[in-house]
C-alpha positions in Angstrom: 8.5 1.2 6.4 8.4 3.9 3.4 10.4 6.0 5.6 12.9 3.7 6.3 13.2 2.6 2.6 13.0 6.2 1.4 15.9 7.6 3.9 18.0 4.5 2.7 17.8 5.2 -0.8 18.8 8.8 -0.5 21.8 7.5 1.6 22.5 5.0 -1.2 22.5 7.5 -3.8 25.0 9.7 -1.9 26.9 6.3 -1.4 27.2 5.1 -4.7 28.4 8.8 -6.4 30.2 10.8 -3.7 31.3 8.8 -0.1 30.2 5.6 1.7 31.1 8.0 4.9 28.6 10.9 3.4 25.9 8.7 2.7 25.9 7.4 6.6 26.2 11.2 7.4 22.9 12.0 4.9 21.1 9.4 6.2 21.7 10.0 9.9 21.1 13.8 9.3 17.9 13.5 8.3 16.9 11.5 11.5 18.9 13.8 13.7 17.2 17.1 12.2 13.7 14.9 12.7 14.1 14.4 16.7 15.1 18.2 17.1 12.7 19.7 14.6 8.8 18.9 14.0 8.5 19.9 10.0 6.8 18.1 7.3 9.8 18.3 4.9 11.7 16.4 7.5 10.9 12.8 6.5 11.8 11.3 9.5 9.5 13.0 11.3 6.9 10.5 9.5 8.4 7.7 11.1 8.2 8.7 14.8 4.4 7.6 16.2 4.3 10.6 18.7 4.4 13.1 15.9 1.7 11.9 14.5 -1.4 13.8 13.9 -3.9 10.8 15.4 -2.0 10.4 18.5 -0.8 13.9 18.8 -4.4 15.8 18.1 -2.6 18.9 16.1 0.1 19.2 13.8 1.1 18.4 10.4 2.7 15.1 11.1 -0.2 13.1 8.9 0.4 9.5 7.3 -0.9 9.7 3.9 1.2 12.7 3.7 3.9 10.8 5.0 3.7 8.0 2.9 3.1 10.0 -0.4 6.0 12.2 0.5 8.0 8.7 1.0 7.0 6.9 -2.4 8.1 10.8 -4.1 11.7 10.6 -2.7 12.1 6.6 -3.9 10.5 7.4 -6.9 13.0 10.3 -7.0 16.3 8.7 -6.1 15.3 5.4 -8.3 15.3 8.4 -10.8 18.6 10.3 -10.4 20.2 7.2 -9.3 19.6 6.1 -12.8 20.3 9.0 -14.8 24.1 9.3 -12.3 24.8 5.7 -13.2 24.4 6.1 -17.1 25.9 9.7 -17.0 28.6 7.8 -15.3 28.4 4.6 -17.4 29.3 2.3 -14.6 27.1 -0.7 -15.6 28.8 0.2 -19.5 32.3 -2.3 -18.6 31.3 -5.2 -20.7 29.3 -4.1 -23.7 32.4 -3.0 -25.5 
């Protein structure tokens, strides 16, 4: 679920400042590069059970690093969404 929330919120992010169309292309990238590549800094890799150190016996696929790595990015984009939206003042329209 961290996953998921964490891969949406980069996608947002990308939505709200550059392109609806390059957010969907950010989002789905980083699952795309997940199936084809095993690689911690791939977080969708965390959200696939068969890379998973447990069921897998070897890797680098674990789920505390997974989760960890998931609550960094949200924490991350709740971050530079924030800073974006009042460098770009688009919540600013009404207290004029």
């Amino acid at each position: 679920i961290f996953v998921s929330i964490a891969i949406g919120m980069v996608a947002v992010v990308f939505t709200v400042f550059w392109n609806p169309i390059i957010g969907m292309i950010v989002g789905l990238g980083i699952y795309i590069a997940s199936v084809y590549w095993e690689n911690s800094i791939l977080i969708g890799n965390y959200s696939m059970i068969i890379r998973n150190y447990w069921v897998k016996g070897e890797g680098e696929i674990h789920t505390v690093k997974g989760i960890l790595f998931s609550i960094i990015t949200i924490l991350f984009t709740i971050a530079a969404g924030s800073l974006l939206i009042q460098k770009k003042e688009i919540n600013r329209k009404g207290k004029e």
